[in-house]
C-alpha positions as CSV (number, residue, x, y, z in Angstrom):
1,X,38.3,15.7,-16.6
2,X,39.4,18.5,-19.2
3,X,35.7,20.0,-19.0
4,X,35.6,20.3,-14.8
5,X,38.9,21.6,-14.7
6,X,37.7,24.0,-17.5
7,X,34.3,24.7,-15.0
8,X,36.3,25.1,-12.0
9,X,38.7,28.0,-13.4
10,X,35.6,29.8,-14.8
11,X,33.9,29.9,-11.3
12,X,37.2,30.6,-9.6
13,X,37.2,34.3,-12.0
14,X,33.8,34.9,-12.3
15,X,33.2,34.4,-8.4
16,X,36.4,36.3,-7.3
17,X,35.7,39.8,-5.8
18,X,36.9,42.3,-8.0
19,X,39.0,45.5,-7.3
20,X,39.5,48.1,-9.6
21,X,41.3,47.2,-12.7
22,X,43.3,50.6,-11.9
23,X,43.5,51.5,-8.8
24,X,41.8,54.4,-7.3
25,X,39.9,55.0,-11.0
26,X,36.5,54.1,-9.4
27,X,35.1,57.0,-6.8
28,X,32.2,56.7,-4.7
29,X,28.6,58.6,-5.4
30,X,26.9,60.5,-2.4
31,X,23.7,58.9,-1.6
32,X,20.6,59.8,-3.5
33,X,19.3,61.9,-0.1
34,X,22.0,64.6,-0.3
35,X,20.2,66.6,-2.0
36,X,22.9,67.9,-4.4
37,X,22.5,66.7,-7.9
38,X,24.5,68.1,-10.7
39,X,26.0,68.0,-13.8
40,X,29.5,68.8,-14.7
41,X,30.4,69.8,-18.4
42,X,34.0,70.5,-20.0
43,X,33.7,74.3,-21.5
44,X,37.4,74.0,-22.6
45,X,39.5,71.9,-25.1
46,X,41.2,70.3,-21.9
47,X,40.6,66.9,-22.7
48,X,39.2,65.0,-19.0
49,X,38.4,68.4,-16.7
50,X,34.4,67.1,-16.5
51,X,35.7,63.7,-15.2
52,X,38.1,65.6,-13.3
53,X,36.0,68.2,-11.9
54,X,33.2,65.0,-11.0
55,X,35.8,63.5,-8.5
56,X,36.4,66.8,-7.0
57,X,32.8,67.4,-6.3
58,X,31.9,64.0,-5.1
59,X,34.6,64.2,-2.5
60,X,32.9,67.4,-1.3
61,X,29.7,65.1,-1.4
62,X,27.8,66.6,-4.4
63,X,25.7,64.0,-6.5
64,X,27.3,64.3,-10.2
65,X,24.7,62.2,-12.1
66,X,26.3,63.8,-15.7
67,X,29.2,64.8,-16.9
68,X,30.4,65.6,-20.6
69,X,31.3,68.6,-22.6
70,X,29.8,72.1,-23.4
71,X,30.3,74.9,-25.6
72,X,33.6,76.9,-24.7
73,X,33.5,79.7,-21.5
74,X,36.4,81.5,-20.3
75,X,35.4,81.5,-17.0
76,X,33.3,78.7,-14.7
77,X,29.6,79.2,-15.0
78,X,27.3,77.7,-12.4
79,X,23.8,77.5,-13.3
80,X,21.4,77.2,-10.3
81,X,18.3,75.3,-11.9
82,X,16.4,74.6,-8.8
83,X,16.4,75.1,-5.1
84,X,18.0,78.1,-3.0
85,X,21.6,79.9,-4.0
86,X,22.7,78.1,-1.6
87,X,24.0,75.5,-4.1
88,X,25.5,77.5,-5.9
89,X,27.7,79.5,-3.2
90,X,28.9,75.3,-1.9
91,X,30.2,74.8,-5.4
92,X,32.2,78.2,-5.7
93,X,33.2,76.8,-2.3
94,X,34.2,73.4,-3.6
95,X,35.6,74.1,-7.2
96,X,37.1,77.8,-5.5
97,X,35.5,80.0,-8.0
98,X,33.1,80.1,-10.1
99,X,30.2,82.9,-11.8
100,X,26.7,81.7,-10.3
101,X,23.8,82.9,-12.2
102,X,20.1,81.1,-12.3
103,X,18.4,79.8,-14.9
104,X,15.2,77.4,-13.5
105,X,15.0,74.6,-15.5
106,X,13.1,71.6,-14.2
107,X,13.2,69.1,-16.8
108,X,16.6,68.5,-16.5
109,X,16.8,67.1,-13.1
110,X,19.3,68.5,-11.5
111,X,20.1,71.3,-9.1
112,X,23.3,72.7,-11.2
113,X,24.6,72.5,-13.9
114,X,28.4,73.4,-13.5
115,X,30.8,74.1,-16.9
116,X,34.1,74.1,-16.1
117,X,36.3,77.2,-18.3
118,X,39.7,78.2,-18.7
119,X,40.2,79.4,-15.3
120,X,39.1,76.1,-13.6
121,X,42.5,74.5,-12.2
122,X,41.5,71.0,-10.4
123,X,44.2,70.4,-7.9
124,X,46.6,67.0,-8.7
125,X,45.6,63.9,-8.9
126,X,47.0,62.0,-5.3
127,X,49.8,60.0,-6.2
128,X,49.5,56.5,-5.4
């Protein structure tokens, strides 16, 4: 009796449908066909601005498929790897500023690569 009582509560929480174990910490990734793949590094000391800067750039629909850290910048450098400038003048748009300059780089599989500096200021997180 102990044992299928014992069963019964393991398939009642494995089988449940999950939610975030804190809410609002998981954020949807554009589709592979946007088109828009980047990778977002930390060029301060801020501790979270990659992760930060990721959620702002998925909701502008941007595919971040990296994020970590990078040497320190003052400023926000966008490096247009592949493709038109076209990326490049979207993420000034979405990050509202930015220096683009281009340095083709095809092995690294992305269209960008953004590092967030000193003068990057994500807006607050919502408040829940």
């Amino acid at each position: 009796m102990a044992i299928l009582a014992t069963a019964a509560v393991a398939v009642f929480l494995v089988g449940r449908p999950g939610g975030d174990a804190v809410e609002g910490y998981a954020y949807p990734v554009p589709p592979s066909h946007s088109g828009n793949t980047v990778e977002v590094l930390n060029g301060t000391s801020q501790t979270g601005l990659a992760r930060r800067g990721t959620r702002a750039l998925r909701a502008e629909g941007f595919d971040v498929v990296f994020f970590g850290n990078a040497a320190p910048v003052d400023s926000t450098q966008i490096v247009v790897r592949r493709g038109s400038d076209r990326i490049g003048a979207r993420l000034v748009e979405a990050l509202g500023g930015g220096i683009i300059r281009f340095e083709e780089d095809t092995l690294r599989r992305v269209d960008a690569t953004v590092i967030l500096g000193g003068d990057y200021h994500p807006s607050p997180a919502p408040s829940l």
